[in-house]
PLY file of the C-alpha trace (Angstrom):
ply
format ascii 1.0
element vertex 274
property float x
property float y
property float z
element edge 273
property int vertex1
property int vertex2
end_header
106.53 50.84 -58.37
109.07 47.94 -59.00
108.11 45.07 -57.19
110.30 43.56 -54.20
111.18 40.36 -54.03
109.73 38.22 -50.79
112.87 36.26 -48.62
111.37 33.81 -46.16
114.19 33.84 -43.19
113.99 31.21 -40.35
115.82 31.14 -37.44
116.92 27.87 -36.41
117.56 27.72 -32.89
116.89 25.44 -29.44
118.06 26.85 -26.35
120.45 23.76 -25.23
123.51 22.31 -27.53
123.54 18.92 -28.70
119.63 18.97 -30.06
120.90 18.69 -33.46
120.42 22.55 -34.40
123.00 22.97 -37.36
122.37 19.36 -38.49
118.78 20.55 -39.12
119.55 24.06 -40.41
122.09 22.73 -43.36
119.90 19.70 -43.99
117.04 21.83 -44.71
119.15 24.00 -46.51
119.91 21.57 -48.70
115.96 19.78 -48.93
114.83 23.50 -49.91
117.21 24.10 -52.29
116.61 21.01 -54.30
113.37 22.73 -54.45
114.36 25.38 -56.90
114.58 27.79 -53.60
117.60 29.89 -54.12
119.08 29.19 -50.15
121.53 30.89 -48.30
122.41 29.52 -44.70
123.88 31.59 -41.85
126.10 30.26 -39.50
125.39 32.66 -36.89
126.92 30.60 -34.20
129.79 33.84 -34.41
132.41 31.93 -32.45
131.79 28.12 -32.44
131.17 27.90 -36.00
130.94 25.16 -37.72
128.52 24.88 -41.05
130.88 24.73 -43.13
132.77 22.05 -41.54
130.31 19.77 -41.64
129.84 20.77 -45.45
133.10 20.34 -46.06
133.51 23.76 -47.39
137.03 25.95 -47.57
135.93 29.20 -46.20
138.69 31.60 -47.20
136.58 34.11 -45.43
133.96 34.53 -42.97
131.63 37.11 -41.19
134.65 38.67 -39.38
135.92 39.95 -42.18
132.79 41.87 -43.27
132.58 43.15 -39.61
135.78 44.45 -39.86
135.71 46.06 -43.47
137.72 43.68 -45.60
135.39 41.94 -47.56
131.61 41.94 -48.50
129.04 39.41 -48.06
128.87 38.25 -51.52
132.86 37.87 -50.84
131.89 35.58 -47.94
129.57 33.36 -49.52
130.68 29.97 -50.51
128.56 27.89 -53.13
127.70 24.78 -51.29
125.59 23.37 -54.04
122.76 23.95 -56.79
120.97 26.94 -55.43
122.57 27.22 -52.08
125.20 29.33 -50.59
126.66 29.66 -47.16
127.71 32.38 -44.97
130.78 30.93 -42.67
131.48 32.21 -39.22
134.56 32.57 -37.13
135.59 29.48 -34.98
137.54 29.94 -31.97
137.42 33.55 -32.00
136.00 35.01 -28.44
135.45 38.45 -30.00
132.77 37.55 -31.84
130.70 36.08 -29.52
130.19 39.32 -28.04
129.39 41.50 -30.80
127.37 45.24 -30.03
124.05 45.78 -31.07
125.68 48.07 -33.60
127.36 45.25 -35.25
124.52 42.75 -35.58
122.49 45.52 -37.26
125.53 46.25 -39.61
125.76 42.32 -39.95
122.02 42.10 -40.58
121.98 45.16 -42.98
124.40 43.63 -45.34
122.17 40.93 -46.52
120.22 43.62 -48.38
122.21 43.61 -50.77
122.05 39.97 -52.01
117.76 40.23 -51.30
117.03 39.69 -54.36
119.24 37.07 -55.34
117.69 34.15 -52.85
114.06 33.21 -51.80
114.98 31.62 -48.23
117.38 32.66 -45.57
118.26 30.13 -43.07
119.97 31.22 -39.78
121.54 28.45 -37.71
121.62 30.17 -33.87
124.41 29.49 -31.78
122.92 27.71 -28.52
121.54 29.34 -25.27
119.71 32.96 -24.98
122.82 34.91 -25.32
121.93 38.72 -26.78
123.44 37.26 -30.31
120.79 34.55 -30.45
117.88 36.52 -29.46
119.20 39.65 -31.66
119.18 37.09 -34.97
115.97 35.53 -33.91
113.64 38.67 -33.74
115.61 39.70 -36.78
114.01 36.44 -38.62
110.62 36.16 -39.83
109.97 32.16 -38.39
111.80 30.52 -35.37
111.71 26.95 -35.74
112.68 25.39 -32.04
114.51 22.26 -32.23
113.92 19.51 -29.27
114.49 15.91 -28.32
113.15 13.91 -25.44
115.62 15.19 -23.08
113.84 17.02 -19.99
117.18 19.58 -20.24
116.16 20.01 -24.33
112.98 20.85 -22.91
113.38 23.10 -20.15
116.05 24.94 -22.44
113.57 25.45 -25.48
111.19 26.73 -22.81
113.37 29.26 -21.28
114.54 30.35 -24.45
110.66 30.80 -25.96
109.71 32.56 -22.31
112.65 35.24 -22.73
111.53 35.75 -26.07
107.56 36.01 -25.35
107.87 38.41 -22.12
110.43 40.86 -22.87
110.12 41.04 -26.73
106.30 39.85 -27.41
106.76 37.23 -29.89
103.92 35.03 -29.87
105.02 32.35 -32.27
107.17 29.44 -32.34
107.27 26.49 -34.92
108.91 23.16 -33.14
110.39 20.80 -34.70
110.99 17.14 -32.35
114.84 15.63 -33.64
116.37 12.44 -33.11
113.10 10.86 -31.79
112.38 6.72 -32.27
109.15 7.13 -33.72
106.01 9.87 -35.05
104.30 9.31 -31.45
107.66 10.01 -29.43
108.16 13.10 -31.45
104.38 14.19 -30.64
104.78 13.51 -27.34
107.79 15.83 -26.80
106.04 18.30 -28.28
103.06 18.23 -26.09
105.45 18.27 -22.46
106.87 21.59 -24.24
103.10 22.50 -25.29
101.91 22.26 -21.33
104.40 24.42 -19.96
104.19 27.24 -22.21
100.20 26.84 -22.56
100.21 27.19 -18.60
102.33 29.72 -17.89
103.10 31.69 -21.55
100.72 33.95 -24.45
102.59 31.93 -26.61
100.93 29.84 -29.70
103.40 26.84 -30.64
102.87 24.97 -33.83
104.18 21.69 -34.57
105.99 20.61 -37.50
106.84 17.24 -37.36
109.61 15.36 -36.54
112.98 13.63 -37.43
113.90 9.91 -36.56
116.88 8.91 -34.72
118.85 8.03 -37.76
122.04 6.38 -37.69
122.83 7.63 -41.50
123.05 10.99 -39.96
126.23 10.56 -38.35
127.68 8.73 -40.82
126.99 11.44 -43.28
128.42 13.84 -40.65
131.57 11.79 -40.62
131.49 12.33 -44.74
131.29 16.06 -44.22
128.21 16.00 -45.80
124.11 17.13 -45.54
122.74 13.16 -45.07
120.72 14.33 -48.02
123.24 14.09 -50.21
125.14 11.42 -48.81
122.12 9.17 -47.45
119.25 10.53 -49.75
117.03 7.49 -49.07
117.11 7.54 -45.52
114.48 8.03 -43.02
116.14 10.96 -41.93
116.56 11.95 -45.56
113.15 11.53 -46.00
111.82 13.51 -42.86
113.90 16.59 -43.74
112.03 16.50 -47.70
108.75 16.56 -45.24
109.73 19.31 -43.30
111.06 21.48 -46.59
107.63 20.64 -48.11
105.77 22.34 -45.41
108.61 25.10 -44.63
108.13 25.96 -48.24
103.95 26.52 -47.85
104.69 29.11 -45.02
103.45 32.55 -46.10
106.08 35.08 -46.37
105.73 38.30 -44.25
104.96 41.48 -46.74
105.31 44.14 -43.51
107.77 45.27 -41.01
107.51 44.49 -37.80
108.97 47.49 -36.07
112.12 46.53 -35.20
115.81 45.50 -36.62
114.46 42.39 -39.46
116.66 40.75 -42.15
115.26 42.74 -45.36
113.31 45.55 -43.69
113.87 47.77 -46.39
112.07 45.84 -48.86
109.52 45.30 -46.31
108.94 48.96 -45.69
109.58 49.40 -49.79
106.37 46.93 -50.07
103.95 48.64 -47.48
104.26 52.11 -49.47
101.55 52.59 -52.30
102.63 52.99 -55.67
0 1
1 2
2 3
3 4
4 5
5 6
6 7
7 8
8 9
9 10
10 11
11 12
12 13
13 14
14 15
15 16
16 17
17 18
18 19
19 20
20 21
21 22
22 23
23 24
24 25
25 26
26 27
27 28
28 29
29 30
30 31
31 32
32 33
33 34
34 35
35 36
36 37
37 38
38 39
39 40
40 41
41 42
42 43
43 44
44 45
45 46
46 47
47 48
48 49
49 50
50 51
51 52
52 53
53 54
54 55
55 56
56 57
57 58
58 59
59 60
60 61
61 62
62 63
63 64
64 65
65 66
66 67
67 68
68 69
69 70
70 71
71 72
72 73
73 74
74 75
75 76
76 77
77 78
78 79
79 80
80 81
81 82
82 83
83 84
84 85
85 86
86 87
87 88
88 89
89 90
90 91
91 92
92 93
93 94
94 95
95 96
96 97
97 98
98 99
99 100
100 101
101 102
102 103
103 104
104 105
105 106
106 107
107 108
108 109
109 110
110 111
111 112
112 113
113 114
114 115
115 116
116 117
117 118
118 119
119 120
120 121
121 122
122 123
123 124
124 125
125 126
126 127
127 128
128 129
129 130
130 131
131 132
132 133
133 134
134 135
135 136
136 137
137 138
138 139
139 140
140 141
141 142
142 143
143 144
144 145
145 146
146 147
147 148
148 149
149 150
150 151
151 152
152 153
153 154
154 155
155 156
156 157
157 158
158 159
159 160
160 161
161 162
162 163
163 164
164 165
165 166
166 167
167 168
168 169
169 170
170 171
171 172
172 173
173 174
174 175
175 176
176 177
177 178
178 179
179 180
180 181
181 182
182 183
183 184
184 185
185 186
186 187
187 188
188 189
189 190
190 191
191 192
192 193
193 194
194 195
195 196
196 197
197 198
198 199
199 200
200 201
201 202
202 203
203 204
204 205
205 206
206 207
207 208
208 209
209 210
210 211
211 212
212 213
213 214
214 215
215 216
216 217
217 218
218 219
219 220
220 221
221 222
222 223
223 224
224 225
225 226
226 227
227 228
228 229
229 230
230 231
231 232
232 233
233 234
234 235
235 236
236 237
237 238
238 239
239 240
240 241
241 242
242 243
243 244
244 245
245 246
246 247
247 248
248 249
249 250
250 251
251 252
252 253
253 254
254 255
255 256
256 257
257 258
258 259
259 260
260 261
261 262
262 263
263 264
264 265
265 266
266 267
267 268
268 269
269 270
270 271
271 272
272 273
């Protein structure tokens, strides 16, 4: 039997705005694919989107038009660099915010046909627990949970990793601490998330590190650019290469889960024998 290709997808997501989601998801993007990963990155914030704005990328088109027929996803895709692509979303369009389950799975289904074409899959969630965030993060093999030191950051990344442990049974959630002042303030928010969910979840949270408060970030936003290219030197430069080095040691899963995953087929294709 032909061999499948493995795609690690994460799911990038937080609970509240203004943690720094996309600003992680295109920044690790970018670390990975200066990896040799072949990267594509999802903006799968459907109405609010903005990826490719802070690339700045032209998207001529953008998920809507493969929802509604008119163009595939390899038409979609816009080269964003040396081994990484993105998928733009709609922005200011309300009727994608409220897709049906029937169009996430068609959404979701597409990217079969570019599997074996990329090694990582990185899906930057819109923010909150709407049914579109939740539906893309059980569709992803590894949900990394941004958080800062705010107590609403926290509470948010808790209700969001609560909804996701008692009514769909995932048991584990990477974290990532952003925009903290130093290693032990990033630690520390990671432990006040750590007692809630120890206390009152059957949830197993693994840390991954953190990223500094970095003025070079905004800057490099202001550029329309990942502060890896613009700021490569950085200490938030720096932390993001960290966090790609240990993103790229995760295994990859080799088995379906059971329900609607990014690349089940292949998943199912590598469970059968020979």
């Amino acid at each position: 039997m032909k061999q499948t290709h493995p795609v690690k997808v994460i799911a990038v997501t937080g609970g509240k705005g203004g943690v720094g989601k996309t600003n992680v998801s295109v920044n690790l993007a970018v670390a990975l694919s200066e990896m040799d990963q072949r990267v594509v990155l999802l903006d799968a914030d459907l109405g609010l989107a903005n990826v490719d704005v802070m690339l700045g990328l032209r998207a001529r088109q953008n998920i809507a038009d493969i929802l509604a027929g008119t163009a595939s996803l390899r038409d979609v895709m816009v080269k964003a660099g040396e081994n990484f692509w993105v998928v733009p979303a709609a922005s200011g369009t309300q009727a994608m915010t409220a897709l049906s389950a029937h169009e996430h799975a068609e959404l979701i289904h597409a990217f079969n046909d570019i599997a074996d074409e990329l090694d990582v899959l990185v899906i930057d969630t819109a923010a909150g627990i709407s049914d579109s965030v939740v539906s893309f993060v059980r569709a992803a093999q590894e949900v990394l949970v941004v958080v800062c030191d705010e107590p609403t950051s926290i509470t948010d990344a808790y209700a969001l990793i609560k909804l996701l442990n008692r009514d769909y049974q995932m048991t584990r959630f990477r974290v990532l601490a952003n925009m903290v002042r130093t290693e032990f303030e990033g630690r520390n928010v990671f432990n006040k998330l750590l007692t809630v969910t120890d206390r009152f979840l059957d949830a197993t949270l693994q840390y991954q590190g953190s990223i500094p408060y970095d003025e070079s970030v905004r800057k490099a936003v202001q550029k329309r650019q990942a502060v890896l290219k613009a700021f490569p030197n950085e200490r938030a430069a720096l932390a993001y290469r960290q966090l790609a080095n240990k993103v790229s040691g995760w295994p990859v899963s080799s088995s379906p889960r059971g329900h609607l995953e990014f690349f089940v087929e292949r998943l199912v294709q590598g469970t059968r024998a020979p």
